[in-house]
N, C-alpha and C positions, 0 to 999 in steps of 0.2 A: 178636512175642508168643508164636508156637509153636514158635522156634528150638529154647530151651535143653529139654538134657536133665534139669532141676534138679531135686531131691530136697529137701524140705525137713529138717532132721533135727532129731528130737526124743526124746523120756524122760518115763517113767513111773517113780514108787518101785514097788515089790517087797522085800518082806520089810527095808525102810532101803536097800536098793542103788536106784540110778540104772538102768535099763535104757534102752540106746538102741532109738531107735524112727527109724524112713522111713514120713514121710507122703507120700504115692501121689499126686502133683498132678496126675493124671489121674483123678481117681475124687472122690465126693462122696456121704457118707450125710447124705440129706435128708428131713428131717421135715416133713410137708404137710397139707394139708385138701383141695387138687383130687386130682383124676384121674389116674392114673401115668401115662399120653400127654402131660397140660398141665405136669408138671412136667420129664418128659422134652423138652418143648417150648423150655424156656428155656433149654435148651443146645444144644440143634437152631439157634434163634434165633440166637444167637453164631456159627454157623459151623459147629458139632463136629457129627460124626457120633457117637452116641450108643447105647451098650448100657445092659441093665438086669446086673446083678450079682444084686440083688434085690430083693426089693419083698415087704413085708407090710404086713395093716392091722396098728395098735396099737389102737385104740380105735373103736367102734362103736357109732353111736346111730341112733335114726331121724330124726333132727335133720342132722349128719352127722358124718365118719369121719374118725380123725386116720393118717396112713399115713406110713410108710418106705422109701423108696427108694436103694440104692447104685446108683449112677450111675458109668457109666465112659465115659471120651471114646477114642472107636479112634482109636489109633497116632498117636496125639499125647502128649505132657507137659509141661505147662506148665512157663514158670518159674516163679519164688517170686513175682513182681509178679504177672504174668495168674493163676493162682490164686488168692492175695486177691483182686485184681479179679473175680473170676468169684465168690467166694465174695460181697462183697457186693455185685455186681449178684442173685443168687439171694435174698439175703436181702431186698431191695432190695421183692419181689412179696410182697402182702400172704397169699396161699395158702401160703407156706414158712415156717415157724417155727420152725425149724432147720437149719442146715447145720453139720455136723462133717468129721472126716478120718477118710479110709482110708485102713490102713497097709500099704504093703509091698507086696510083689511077691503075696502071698496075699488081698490087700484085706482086710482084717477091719475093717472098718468101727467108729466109737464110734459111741455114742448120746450123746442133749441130758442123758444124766442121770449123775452119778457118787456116790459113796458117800464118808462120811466117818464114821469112827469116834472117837468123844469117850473122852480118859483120864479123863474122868469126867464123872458126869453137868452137876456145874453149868457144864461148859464150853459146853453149849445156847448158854447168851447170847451168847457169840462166836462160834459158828457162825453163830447167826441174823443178828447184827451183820456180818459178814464177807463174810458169802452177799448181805444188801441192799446193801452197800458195791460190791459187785462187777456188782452189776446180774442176779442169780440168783434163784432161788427157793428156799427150805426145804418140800420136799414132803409128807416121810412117815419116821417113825419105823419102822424094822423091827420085826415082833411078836413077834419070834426074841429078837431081841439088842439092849433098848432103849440099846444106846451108837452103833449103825449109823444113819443118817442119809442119806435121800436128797437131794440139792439137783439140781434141774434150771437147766440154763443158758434163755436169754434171746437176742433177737436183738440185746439191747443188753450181751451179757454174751462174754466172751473164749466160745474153745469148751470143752469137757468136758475136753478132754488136758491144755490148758493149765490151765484151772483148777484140777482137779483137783490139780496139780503145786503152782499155787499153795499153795494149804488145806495142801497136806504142811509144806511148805517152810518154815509159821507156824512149826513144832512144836507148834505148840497141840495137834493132834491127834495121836492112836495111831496112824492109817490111812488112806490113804485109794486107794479103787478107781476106776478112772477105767472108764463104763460099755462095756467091748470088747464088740461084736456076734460070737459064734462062730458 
């Protein structure tokens, strides 16, 4: 399970180009509602010794807190199967409500949420249409630039990178930004 030294590789568009990308199968940006120990916990559980990379709240109530965490497993890298496998035993705990990739030897982590921009406006319905098909959410209209479009991913829904790629790939859309954590 720990042997290979395996890389997954992957691609974002950029201005119509393709960009390659290395997603980091030792690393994991996770979206939570516990405690940054109980979510570090469930990689601990598996075996791995575990860093934080980083960790912030997103959202804060007196109810309670939705948080991010970049997780890193020391001196270990999964292959491509234990990765998925780790990806949805994580998803698997009802506290994690996202798990994404981080890329590269620099970790920059994604987020649950990516960006789409419409060639125009009545393309809405197929976004909205595209984003429920896929098992995602249509969140928010930018107040900037009513063609930008937020959709967050789902623990029933591929992650941000791939999707993201997806929605381009329609051509339906002008653009689309897949959400990188700098």
């Amino acid at each position: 399970m720990l042997e290979s030294k395996a890389q997954i590789s992957s691609y974002y568009y950029y201005q119509g180009q393709k960009i390659p990308l290395i997603i980091n199968t030792g690393a994991f940006s996770i979206t939570h509602t516990s405690d940054y120990e109980t979510v570090k916990g469930l990689l601990e559980r598996q075996g791995y010794q575990v860093s934080f990379l980083d960790r912030q709240t997103i959202v804060s109530t007196q109810e309670s807190s939705t948080k991010r965490s970049i997780l890193k497993i020391e001196n270990v890298t999964l292959s491509e199967e234990a990765y998925n496998q780790t990806v949805q035993q994580l998803l698997a705990n009802e506290t994690v409500k996202s798990v994404q990739p981080v890329l590269g030897e620099r970790q920059m982590g994604v987020s649950e949420f990516f960006h789409v921009k419409l060639k125009k406006h009545e393309d809405l319905e197929l976004l909205e249409a595209l984003a429920v098909s896929q098992g995602c959410k249509l969140i928010d209209r930018n107040r900037l630039n009513k063609y930008w479009h937020t959709i967050q991913t789902t623990k029933k829904s591929k992650n941000a990178l791939e999707l993201s790629n997806l929605f381009y790939e329609t051509g339906i859309f002008e653009g689309v930004d897949p959400g990188f954590l700098f």
